[in-house]
N, C-alpha and C positions, 0 to 999 in steps of 0.2 A: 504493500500500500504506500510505502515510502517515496518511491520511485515518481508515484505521479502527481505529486503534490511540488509545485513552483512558488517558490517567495520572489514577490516585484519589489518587496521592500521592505524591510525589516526581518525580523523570525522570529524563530519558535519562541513566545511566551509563556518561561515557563514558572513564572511569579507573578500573581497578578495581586498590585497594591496600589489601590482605585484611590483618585486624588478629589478637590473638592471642584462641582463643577466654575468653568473659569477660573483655573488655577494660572497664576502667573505665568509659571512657565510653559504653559501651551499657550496663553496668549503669544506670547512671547516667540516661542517655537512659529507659530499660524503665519506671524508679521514676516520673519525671516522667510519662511516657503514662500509668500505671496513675491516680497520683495526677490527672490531666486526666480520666481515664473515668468515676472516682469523684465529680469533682466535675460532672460533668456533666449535668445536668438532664432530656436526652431520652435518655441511654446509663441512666440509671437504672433504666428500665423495663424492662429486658433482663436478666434472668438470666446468661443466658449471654457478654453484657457484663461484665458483674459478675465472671464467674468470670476471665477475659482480664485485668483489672485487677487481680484477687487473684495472680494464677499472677506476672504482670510485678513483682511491689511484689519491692522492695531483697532483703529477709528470705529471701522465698525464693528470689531468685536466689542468694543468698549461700550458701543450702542445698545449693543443688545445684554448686557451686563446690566447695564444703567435701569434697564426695569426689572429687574431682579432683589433691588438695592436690599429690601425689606426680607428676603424669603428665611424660613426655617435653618439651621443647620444640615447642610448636605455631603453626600461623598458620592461615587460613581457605584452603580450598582456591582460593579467586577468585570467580569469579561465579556464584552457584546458580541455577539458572531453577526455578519452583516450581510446576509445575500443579495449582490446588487442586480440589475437590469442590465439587459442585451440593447435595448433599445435608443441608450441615452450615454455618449461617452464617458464621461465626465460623473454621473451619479456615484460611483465610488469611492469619488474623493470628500464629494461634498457626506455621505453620509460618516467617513472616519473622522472627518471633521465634527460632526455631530457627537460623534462619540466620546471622541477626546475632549470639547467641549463639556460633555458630561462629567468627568472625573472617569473613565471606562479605558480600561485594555482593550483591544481590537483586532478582530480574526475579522477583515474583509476579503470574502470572493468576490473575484472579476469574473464578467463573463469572458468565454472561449474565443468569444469576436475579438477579430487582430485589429482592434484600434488604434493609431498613431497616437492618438492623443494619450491613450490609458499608459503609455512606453513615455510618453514625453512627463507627464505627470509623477510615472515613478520614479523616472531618472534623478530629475527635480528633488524628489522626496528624499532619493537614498543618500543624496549629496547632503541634503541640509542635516539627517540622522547621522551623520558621519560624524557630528560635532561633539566633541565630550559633552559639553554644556547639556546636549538633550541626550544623554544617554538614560535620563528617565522617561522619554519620550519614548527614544529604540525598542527599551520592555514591552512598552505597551502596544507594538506595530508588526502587526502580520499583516500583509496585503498579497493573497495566496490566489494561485487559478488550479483548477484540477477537471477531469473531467467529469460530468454530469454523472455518470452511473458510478463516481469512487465511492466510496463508505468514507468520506471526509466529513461530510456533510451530518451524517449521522454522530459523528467523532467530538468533533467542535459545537452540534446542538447538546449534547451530554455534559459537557465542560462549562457551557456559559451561562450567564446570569440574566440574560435579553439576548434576543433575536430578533433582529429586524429584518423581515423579507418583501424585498422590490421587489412586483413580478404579476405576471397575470393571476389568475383565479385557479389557472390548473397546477400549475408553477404551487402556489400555497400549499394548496390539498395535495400535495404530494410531500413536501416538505413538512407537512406536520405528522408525516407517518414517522418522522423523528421523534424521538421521547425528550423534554427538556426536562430540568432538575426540577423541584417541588418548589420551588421560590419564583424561579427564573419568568420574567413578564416576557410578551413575545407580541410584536407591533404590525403588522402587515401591510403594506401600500398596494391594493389589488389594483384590476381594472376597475377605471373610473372614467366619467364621461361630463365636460365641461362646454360650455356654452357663452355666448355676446353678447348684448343687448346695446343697439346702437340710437341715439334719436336722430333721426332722419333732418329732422328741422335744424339742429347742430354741425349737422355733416354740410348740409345745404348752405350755412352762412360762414363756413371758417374759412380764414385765409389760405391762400395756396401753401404757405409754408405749413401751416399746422395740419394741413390734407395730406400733405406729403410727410409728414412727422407721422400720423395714425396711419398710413398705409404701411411706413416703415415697420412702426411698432407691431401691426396687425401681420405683416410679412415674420418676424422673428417669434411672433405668438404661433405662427402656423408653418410657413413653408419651408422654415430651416431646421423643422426636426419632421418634417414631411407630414406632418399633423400626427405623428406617432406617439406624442409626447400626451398622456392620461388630462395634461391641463392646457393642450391646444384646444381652443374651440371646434365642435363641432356642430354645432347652430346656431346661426344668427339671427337674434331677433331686432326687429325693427320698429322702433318706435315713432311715431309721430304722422306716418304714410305720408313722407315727401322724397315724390319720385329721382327729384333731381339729385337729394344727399345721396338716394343709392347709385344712382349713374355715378357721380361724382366720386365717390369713394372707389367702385368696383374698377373704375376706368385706375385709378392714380396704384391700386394693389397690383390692377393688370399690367400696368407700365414698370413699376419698381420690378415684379417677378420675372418680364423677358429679359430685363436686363440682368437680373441676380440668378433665377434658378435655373440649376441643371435640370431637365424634364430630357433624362433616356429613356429611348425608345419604352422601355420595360414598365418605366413608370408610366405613360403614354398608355399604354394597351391593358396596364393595371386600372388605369383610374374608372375608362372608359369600361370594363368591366366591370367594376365597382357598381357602378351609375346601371348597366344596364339590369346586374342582379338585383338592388335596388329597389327598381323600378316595375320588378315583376315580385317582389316583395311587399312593398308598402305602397298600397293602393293610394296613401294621401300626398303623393312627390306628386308636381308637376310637370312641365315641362324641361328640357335642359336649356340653357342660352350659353353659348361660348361661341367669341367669335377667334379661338384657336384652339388648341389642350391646354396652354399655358394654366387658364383659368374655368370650371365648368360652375355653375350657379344654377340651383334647382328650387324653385321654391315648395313651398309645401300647402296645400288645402288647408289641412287641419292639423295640432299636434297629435302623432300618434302615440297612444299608452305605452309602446315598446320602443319610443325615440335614441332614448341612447343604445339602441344598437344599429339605429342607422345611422352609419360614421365613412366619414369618405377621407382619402388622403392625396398626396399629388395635387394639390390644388381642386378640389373637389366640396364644393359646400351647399349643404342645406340652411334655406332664409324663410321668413314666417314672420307675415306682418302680425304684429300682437297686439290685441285691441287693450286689455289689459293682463298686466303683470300674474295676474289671481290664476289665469289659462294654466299657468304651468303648475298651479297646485295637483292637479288630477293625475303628472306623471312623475313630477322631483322623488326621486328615492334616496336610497342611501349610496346609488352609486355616483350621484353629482359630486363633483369638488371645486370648479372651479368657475367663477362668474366673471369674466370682464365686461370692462365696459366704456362709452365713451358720450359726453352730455346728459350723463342722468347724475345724481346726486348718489353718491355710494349709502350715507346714512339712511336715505329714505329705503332703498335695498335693500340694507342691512335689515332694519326696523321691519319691513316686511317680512321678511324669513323669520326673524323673533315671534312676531307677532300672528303668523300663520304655522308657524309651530311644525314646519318642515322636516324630512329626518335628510336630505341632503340639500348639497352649499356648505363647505366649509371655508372656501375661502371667497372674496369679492375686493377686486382688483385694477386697476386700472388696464386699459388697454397698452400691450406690451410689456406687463410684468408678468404673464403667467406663466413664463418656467422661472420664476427667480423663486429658486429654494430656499427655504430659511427654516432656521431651528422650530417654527412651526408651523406644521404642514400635514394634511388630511386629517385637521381636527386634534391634532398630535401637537405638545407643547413636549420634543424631543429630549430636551435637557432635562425638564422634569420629569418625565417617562423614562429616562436612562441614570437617574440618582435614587437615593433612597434618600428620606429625614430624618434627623438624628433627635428626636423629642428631648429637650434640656427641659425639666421643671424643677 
């Protein structure tokens, strides 16, 4: 069993002495990596490098500390084991990050996908664990790949205190045929299904520069992680029925995507596939309008009860004038997370979903923050999900 287990970064931990969350020296340690990503020549080229280096610098850790000020006595629950996603480069750093933010030791799998980024990231990592300074860091850092059918997986659920598993719904249920210890909490991020809500009459009077800002935003909310991403929208709803905001917008997303996205052939004859199974699926799609592949836009009759699972990718979207907000009460479950938005008031939102007493919507966002990870996420306050309280009376 030895043989197929790979360290990208650190090893075998085999002490685990859980610190208190936000300990200096992993601030400390975060600012150092961020500042190594930044200065790093082939991590440059990565966007989503880029953002991993911004989220770790000092400043914002400090931010997210700062509402903390008051909390209980805390330590790191012990050792978190962390199965990440295929889908998303970069999820495995931001979740060890989480960890060690917590006061927690860390067994993270990579997925088997030969990402550049997941090599540029470790490289980055092993240099800066190289330093005496964090050799309480080093302890606490496995960043392991192995393959799907090893008995690792089983090994490191047995050992840990939390488990956190990225991954679909069949991905879970398969993974919890694992036994964990009689303490150990265990967190799941399944599939989930996220949505827009735009006012038309906002779209219709913004300046060219801020049209061109929301098409940007609405582009890295969607076509740079191919809509794969659990918190890219996959319905937009529109508010206000002013036809020009949606020309207006549709046309400025159409223009930014020829210029920015790759659409091979593969994706092309996916999407269009998508659309037609779709279409012989849920009776309440409309019409298609696309005047290339670039972009296909389908509206819909009615919301159907089983929406979130019509999901399209490749530039592929379902739109639904909505007379009011209350419509989507009949279908919001528990597998909603994520709501952007652009001209409506986030609190009134907010305050709705309170006040209609919804079981999904955990997060409501602006347009173009919906993959910005943060210690909390699908309803999950990670730091305090990954510590324990130490009751002083």
């Amino acid at each position: 069993m030895d043989n197929d287990l790979t360290y990208l970064a650190g090893g075998e931990i085999r002490e685990v002495r859980p610190l208190p969350p936000y300990s200096e020296i992993v601030v400390k340690f975060l600012d150092d990596y961020s500042a190594e990503l930044l200065h790093d020549s082939a991590c440059k080229s990565y966007p989503d490098i880029t953002a991993v280096a911004f989220w770790a610098r000092k400043g914002n850790i400090a931010r997210l500390k700062a509402g903390r000020a008051e909390e209980p006595l805390r330590l790191g629950r012990g050792l978190a084991f962390h199965i990440t996603p295929s889908n998303i480069p970069v999820q495995f750093i931001f979740s060890y990050m989480f960890g060690l933010l917590s006061g927690c030791a860390n067994v993270v799998k990579v997925t088997s996908k030969d990402y550049l980024q997941i090599n540029l990231l470790c490289n980055v990592l092993r240099r800066v664990l190289e330093s005496e300074e964090y050799k309480v860091i080093r302890a606490m850092t496995a960043i392991v790949r192995y393959p799907r059918e090893s008995k690792w997986t089983e090994d490191f659920s047995a050992k840990c205190q939390a488990r956190l598993i990225w991954g679909g719904d069949a991905t879970i249920e398969n993974i919890r045929k694992c036994p964990l210890p009689p303490r150990a909490v265990e967190l799941v991020f399944p599939d989930r299904y996220s949505l827009a809500i735009f006012d038309g009459e906002a779209i219709a009077h913004a300046e060219e520069k801020a049209l061109r800002r929301l098409a940007q935003d609405f582009y890295n909310d969607t076509y740079m992680m191919d809509q794969n991403a659990c918190s890219s929208p996959q319905l937009i709803l529109w508010q206000g029925h002013n036809e020009n905001g949606k020309k207006r917008f549709w046309a400025a997303v159409r223009e930014l995507a020829k210029k920015r996205y790759n659409l091979a052939p593969v994706k092309a004859t996916g999407k269009y596939a998508d659309f037609c199974t779709n279409a012989v699926r849920f009776p309440e799609t409309g019409k298609l309008v696309a005047e290339d592949n670039i972009l296909y836009r389908v509206s819909l009759k009615e919301i159907p009860q089983n929406v979130d699972e019509l999901r399209g990718k490749f530039g592929l979207f379902y739109e639904y004038d909505v007379q009011e907000f209350a419509e989507l009460g009949k279908v919001v479950n528990g597998r909603y997370q994520t709501l952007t938005y652009f001209g409506i008031d986030s609190r009134k939102l907010a305050q709705f979903v309170l006040e209609h007493q919804w079981l999904g919507i955990d997060r409501i966002v602006p347009v173009g923050k919906a993959l910005d990870l943060d210690v909390v996420w699908d309803g999950y306050d990670l730091v305090s999900e990954l510590s324990r309280i130490i009751d002083v009376r």
